[in-house]
N, C-alpha and C positions, 0 to 999 in steps of 0.2 A: 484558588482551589478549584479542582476542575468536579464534573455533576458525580466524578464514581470517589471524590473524598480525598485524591492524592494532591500535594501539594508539587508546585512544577515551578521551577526557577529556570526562567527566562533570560538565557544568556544570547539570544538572536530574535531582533523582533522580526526579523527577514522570514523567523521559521514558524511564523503564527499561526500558519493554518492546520496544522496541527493541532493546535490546543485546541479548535473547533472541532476537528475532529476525533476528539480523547472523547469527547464529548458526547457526540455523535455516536460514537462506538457503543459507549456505555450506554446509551438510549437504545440502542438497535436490542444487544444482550437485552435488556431490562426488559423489555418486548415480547421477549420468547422466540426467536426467531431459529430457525434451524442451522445458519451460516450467517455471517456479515461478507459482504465484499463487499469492500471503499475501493474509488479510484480518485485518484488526485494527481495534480502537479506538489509534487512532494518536495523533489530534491534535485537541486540545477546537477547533484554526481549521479546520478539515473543519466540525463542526459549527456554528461560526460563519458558514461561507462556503455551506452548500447546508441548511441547516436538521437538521429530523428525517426526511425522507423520501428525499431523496437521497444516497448515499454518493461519493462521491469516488475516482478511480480516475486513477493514472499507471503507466506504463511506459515501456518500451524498444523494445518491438516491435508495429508498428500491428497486425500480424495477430491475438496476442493480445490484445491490446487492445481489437479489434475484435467478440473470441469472446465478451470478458469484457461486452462489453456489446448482442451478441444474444443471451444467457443472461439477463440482469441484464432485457432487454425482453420475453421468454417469460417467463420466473420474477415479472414485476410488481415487480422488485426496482430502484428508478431508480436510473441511475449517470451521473456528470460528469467527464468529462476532465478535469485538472489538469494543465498542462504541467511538464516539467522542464525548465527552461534552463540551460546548463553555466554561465551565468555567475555564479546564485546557488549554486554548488559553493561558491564561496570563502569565504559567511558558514560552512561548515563545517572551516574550517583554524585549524588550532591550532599553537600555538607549544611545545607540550609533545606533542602526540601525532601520529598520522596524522589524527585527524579529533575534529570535539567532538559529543558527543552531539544539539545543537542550534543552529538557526539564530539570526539575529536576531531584534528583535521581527516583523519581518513575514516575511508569506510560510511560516508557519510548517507549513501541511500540503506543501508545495512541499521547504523542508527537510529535512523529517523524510522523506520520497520520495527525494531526493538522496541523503539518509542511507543508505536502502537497499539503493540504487540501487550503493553502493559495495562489494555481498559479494555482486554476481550473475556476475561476472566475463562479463558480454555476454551471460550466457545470457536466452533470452527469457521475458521478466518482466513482469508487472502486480501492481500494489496494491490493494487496497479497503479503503479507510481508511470503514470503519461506526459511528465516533465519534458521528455525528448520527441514525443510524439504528440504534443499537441497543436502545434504550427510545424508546417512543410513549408522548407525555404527551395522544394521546386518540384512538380508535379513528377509523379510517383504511381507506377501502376494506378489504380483507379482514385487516386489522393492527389484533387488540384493541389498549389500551391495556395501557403495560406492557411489559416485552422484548419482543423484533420476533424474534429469531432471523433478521435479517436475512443475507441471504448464501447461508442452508443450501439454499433452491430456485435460487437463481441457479449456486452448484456445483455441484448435481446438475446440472442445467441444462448447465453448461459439460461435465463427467463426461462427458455424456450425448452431446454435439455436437462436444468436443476431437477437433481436427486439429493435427498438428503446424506450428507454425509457420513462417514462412515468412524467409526471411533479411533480410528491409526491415528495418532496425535505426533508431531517432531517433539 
């Protein structure tokens, strides 16, 4: 049972970090905070879908969303919308829990987004799934090869320029 009370049937222990961060999430909310933005190695299909250089990014709310990626364009840090559509909600329903840790075979950075999407209770939210940009397999504009520490100038970045959100919700 995760901290916000849903129950979550674990069909990938590959996709555990997640459940820390359902976690996580519902602690930020609980908080009072005005947005959440998580960045993680979420989903090896982020990296399949925009390479090593660009990170993958969904949310809830366009204005965040929007912050998360004039940071991400100051910071040299590229980022790609990923939609979430309520319709692939349903590869994540379960017959024994409120939700399964993972979607089908596809769509699978989309899922695991969905997944998240499930412990923000509305609050305005963005993801960056750095799966593909967290190691450089070869030096790259001002990115040796090797970990990127990708993300760490695109949040100062956002730190630096965060406006609270605006109520336009997807």
């Amino acid at each position: 049972m995760t901290r916000g009370g849903k129950t979550v049937e674990v069909l990938n222990t590959d996709a555990e970090g997640r459940l820390v961060m359902c976690d996580a999430l519902v602690l930020a909310v609980e908080a009072g905070v005005d947005a959440v933005v998580d960045i993680a190695t979420l989903t090896g299909a982020c990296l399949r879908t925009f390479g090593t250089e660009i990170a993958g990014i969904m949310g809830n709310n366009e204005s965040i969303l929007a912050q998360v990626e004039l940071a991400a364009r100051a910071a040299d840090e590229p980022v790609w919308r990923l939609p979430l559509p309520p319709q692939l909600r349903a590869d994540l329903n379960s017959d024994i829990a409120d939700l399964k840790n993972i979607g089908g075979v596809n769509a699978g950075s989309i899922t695991a987004g969905l997944f998240l999407q499930q412990f923000v209770s509305g609050k305005p939210w963005a993801h960056i799934d750095i799966a593909g940009t967290a190691q450089a397999p070869a030096s790259s504009r001002w990115i040796p090869r090797g970990p990127t520490a990708f993300g760490t100038r695109l949040l100062i970045e956002l730190a630096l320029t965060f406006e609270p959100p605006t109520t336009h919700w997807f």
